[in-house]
C-alpha positions as CSV (number, residue, x, y, z in Angstrom):
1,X,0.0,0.0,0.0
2,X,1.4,3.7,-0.9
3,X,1.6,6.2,1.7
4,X,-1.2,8.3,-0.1
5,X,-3.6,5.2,0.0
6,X,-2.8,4.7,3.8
7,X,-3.8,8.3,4.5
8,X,-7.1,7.9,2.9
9,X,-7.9,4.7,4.1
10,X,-7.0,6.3,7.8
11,X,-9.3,9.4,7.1
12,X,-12.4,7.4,5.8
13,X,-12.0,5.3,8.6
14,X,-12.2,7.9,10.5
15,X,-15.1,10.2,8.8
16,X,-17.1,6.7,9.3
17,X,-16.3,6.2,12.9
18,X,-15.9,9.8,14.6
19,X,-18.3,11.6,12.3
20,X,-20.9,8.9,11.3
21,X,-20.4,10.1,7.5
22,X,-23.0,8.0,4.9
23,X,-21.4,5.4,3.0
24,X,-22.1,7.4,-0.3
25,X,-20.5,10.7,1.7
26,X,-17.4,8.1,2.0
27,X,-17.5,6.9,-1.4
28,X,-17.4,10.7,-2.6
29,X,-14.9,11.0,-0.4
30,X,-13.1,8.1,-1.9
31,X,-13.6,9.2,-5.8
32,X,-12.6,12.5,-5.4
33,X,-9.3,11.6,-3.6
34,X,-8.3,8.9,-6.0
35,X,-8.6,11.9,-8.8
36,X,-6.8,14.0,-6.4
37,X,-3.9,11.2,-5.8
38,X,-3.9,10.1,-9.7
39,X,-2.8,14.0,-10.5
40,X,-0.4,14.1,-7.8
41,X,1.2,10.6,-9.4
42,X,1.4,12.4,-12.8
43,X,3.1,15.7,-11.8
44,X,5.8,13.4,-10.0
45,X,4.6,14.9,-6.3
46,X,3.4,13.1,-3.4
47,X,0.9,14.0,-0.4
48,X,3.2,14.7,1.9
49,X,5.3,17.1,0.4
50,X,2.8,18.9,-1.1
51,X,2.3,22.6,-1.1
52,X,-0.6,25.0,-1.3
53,X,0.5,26.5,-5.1
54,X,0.7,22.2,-5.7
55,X,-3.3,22.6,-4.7
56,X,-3.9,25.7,-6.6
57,X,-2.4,23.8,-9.8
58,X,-5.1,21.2,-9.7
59,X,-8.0,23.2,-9.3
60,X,-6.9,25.2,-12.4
61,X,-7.0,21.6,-14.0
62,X,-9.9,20.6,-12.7
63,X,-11.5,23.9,-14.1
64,X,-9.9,23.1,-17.5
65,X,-11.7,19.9,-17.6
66,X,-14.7,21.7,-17.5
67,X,-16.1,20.2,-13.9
68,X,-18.9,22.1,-12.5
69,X,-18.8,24.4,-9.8
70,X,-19.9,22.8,-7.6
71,X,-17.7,19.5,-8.6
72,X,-14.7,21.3,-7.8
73,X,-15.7,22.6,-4.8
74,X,-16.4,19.0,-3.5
75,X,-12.9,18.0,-4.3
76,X,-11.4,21.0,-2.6
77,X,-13.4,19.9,0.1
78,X,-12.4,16.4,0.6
79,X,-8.7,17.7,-0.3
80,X,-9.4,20.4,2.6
81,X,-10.6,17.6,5.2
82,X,-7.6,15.4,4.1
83,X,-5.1,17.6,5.0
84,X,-7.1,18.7,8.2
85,X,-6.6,14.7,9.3
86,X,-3.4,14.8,8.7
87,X,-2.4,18.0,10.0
88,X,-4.2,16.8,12.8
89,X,-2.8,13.2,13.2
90,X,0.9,14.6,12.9
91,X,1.3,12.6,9.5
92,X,2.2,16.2,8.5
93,X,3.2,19.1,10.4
94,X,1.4,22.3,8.2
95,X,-1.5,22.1,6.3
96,X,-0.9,22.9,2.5
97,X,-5.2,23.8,2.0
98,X,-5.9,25.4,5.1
99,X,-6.1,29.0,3.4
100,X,-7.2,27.9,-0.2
101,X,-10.7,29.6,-1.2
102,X,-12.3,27.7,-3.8
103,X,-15.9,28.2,-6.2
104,X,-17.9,26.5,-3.6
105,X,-20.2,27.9,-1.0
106,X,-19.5,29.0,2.8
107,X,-18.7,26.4,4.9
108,X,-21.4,24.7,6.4
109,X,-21.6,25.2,10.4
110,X,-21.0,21.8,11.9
111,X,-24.4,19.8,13.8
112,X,-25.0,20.4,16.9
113,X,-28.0,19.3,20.0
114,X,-29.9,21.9,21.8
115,X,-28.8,21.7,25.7
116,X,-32.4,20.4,25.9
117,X,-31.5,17.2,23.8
118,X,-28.4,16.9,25.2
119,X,-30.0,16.6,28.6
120,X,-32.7,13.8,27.3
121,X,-29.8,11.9,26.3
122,X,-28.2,11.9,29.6
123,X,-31.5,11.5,31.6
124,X,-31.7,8.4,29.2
125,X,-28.3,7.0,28.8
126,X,-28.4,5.1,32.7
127,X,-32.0,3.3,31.6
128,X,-29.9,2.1,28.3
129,X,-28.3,-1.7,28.4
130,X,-29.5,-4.9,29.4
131,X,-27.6,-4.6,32.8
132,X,-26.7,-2.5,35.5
133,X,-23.4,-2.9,34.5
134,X,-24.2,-1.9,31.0
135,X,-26.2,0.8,32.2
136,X,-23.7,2.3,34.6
137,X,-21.1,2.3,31.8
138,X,-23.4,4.2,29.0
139,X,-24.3,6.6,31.8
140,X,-20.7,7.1,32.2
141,X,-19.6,7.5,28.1
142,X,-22.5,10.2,28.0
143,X,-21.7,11.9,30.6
144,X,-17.7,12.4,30.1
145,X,-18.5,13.1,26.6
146,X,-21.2,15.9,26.8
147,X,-18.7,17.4,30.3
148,X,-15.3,17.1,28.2
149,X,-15.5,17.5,24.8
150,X,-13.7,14.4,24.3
151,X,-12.9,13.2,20.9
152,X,-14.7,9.6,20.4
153,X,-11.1,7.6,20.2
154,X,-10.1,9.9,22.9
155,X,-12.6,8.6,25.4
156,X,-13.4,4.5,24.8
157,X,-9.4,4.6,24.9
158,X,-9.1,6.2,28.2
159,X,-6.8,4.4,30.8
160,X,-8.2,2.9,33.6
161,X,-5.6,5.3,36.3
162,X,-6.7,8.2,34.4
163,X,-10.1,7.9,36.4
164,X,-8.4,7.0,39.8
165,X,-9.2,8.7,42.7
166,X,-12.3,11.2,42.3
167,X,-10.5,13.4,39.9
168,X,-11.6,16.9,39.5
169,X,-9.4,17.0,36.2
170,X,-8.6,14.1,33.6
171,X,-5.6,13.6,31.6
172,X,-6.3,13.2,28.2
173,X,-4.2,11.7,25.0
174,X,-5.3,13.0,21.9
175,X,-4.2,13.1,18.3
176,X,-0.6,12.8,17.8
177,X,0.1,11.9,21.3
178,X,-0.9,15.5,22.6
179,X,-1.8,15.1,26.1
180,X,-4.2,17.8,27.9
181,X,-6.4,18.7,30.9
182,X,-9.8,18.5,30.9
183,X,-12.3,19.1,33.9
184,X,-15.1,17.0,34.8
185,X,-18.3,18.5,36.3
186,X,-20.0,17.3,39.4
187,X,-22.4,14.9,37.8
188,X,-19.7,13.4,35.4
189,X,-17.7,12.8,38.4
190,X,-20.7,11.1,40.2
191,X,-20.9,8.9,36.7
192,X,-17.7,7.8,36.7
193,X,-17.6,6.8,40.5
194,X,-20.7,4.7,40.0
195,X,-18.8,2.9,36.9
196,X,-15.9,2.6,38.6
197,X,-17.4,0.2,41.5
198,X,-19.3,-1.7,39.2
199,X,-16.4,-2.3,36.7
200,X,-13.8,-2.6,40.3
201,X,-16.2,-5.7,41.5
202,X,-16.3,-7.3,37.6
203,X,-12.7,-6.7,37.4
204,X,-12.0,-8.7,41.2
205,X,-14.5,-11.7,40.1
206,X,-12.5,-12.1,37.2
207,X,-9.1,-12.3,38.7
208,X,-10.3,-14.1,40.4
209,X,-11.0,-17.1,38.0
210,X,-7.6,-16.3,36.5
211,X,-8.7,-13.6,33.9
212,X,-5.9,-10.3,33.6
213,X,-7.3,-7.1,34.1
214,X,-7.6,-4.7,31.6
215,X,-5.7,-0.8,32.0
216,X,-8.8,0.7,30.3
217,X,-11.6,2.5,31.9
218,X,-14.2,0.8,29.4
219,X,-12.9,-2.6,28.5
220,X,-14.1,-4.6,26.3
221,X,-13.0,-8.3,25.0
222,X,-12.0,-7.3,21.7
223,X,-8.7,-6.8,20.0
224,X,-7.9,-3.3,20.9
225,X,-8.9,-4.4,24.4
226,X,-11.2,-1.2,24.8
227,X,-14.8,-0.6,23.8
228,X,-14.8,0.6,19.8
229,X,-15.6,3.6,18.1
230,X,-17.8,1.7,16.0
231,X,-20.1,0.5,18.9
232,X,-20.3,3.6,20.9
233,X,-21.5,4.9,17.8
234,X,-24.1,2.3,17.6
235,X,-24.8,2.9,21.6
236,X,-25.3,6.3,21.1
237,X,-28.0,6.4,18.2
238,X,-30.1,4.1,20.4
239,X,-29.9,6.0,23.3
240,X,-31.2,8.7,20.8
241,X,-34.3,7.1,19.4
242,X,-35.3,6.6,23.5
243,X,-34.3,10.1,24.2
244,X,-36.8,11.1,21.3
245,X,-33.9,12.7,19.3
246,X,-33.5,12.5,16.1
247,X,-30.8,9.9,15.6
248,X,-30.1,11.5,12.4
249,X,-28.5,14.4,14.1
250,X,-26.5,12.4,16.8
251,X,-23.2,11.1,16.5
252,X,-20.3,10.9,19.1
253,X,-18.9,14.0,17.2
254,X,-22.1,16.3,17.2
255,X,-21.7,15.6,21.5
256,X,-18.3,17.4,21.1
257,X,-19.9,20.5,19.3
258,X,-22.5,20.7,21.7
259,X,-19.7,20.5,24.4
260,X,-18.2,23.7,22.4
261,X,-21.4,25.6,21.3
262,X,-22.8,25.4,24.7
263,X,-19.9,26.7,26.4
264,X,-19.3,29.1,24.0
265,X,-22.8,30.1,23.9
266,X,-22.6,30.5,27.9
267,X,-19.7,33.3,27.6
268,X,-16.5,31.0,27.4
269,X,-13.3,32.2,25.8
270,X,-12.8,30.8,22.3
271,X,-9.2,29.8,23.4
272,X,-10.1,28.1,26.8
273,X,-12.5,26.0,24.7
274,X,-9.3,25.7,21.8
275,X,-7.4,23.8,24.6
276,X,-10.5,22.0,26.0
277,X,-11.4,20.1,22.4
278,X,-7.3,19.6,21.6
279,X,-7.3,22.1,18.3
280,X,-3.7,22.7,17.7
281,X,-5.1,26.0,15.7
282,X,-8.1,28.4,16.9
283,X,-8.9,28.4,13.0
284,X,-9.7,25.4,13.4
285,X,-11.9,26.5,16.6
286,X,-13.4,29.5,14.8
287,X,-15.9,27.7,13.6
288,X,-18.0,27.8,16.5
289,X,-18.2,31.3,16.4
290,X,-21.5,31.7,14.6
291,X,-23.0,31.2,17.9
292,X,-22.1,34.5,19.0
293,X,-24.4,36.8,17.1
294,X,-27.4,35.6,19.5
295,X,-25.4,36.2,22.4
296,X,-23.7,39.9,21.4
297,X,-27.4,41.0,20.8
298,X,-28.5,40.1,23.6
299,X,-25.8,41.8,25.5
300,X,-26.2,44.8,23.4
301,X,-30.1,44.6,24.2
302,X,-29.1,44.5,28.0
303,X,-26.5,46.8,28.5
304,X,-26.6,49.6,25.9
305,X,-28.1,52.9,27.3
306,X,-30.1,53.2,24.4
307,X,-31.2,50.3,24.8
308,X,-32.2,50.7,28.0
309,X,-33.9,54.1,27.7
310,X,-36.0,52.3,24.8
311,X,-36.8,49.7,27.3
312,X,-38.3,52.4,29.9
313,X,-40.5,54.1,27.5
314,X,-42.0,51.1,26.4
315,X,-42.4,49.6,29.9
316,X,-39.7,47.2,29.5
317,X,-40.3,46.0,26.1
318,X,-37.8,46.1,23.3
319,X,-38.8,46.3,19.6
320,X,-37.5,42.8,19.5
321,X,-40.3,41.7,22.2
322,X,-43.8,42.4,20.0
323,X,-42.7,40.3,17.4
């Protein structure tokens, strides 16, 4: 296998297990980086070396083939999220396409829940599973997901001593190797104690007949020793349909926006919530700042004079009120 064919197979992997992308998003996906990687072949250039006037080159070549607009701006975009993964996974250190503007429209803000959906899901996650074991353990992924902002492989990968002793923080590993911070709140903390008995007293019974123990907080019997991404994907979506959320709108990622969005929304600084999620950019942060125009009108509602005076003459109506 090539190095460019490793890199995609790595990012559709993950596209299908962290984002929940549709098979025929991942088969775009697929096409248009095959065309991408077939040009690269022919000019003598390779992924990893490859700069942003490399990029530049093959949209002009794409436009001289006569693609449609909005063909080309797919392409840039699956280029665009390529490079993002690897920037991101430390297979490269820049990232050749992060300032490229191509035909294509705005880029669209990512899904997100409502806090009110957020908090059906975790109302519902410790009345998911067949046991109280299960149970205690979905409780527990919900609940240091939505506190954290945890990336999916980031949290069923989490080592058992990470969770030791009541923490008020938790050391996370993320891409690359990164390691960060990240505080729990009071009723994530209450989740993972009640795991963390359950799993203790499963753990003794089976050392007890001879079975090792496993270093991870969620362990599972698989090869990679830890619950998947692929079934805490699956977990999640049915915790959605009893939640009455639409499952088409939840995926572990769209927990991580709500994570950001929330706090955003709630007056956190855009670079607390930069280390928070693990960006090793705020560009790549940014994107949550759409959330901000509610919030800067209502502070300008609330605190500007004129505002206020309107508000007195009107009883404490604003213009915004009567419609």
């Amino acid at each position: 296998m090539t190095e460019a064919a490793r890199w995609i197979d790595l990012f559709l992997e993950a596209q299908a297990a962290e984002l929940g992308a549709a098979k025929n998003t991942l088969l775009a996906y697929a096409r248009d980086l095959k065309d991408f990687c077939e040009w690269i072949e022919n000019q003598g250039l390779a992924l990893q070396t490859l700069t942003q006037p490399d990029i530049d080159r093959y949209l002009v070549f794409c436009d001289a083939q006569g693609l449609a607009r909005a063909t080309r701006a797919r392409r840039l975009s699956a280029i665009r999220q390529l490079y993002r993964f690897a920037f991101d996974e430390r297979l490269r250190a820049d990232n050749p396409a992060i300032r490229i503007k191509g035909p294509g429209k705005a880029q669209r803000l990512p899904k997100t829940l409502s806090e009110e959906e957020v908090s059906r899901l975790l109302d519902m996650a410790p009345a998911h599973g067949r046991t109280a074991s299960e149970r205690s353990r979905n409780a527990c992924l919900v609940a240091l997901l939505y506190a954290t902002g945890m990336r999916v492989s980031e949290l069923v990968s989490l080592p058992l001593g990470a969770a030791r002793g009541d923490p008020r923080m938790i050391l996370v590993r993320g891409k690359g190797g990164k390691e960060r911070m990240v505080p729990l709140s009071p009723p994530a903390r209450a989740a993972l104690s009640d795991w963390l008995a359950i799993r203790d007293a499963e753990e003794s019974a089976r050392r007890a007949k001879g079975v090792q123990s496993s270093p991870y907080l969620f362990a599972s019997g698989g090869a990679s020793g830890h619950l998947t991404r692929h079934r805490f994907y699956n977990l999640i979506k049915e915790i959605s349909v009893k939640a009455h959320v639409d499952p088409d709108k939840v995926t572990p990622h769209t927990l991580r926006h709500a994570f950001a969005t929330h706090l955003l929304a709630n007056g956190a600084d855009l670079r607390v919530i930069q280390t928070l999620l693990g960006h090793a950019d705020v560009a790549t942060t940014e994107i949550y700042t759409h959330v901000l125009e509610a919030r800067l009108q209502a502070l300008v509602q609330e605190h500007h004079p004129l505002a206020q005076a309107a508000r007195r003459k009107t009883g404490g109506k604003t213009s915004s009120d009567g419609q």
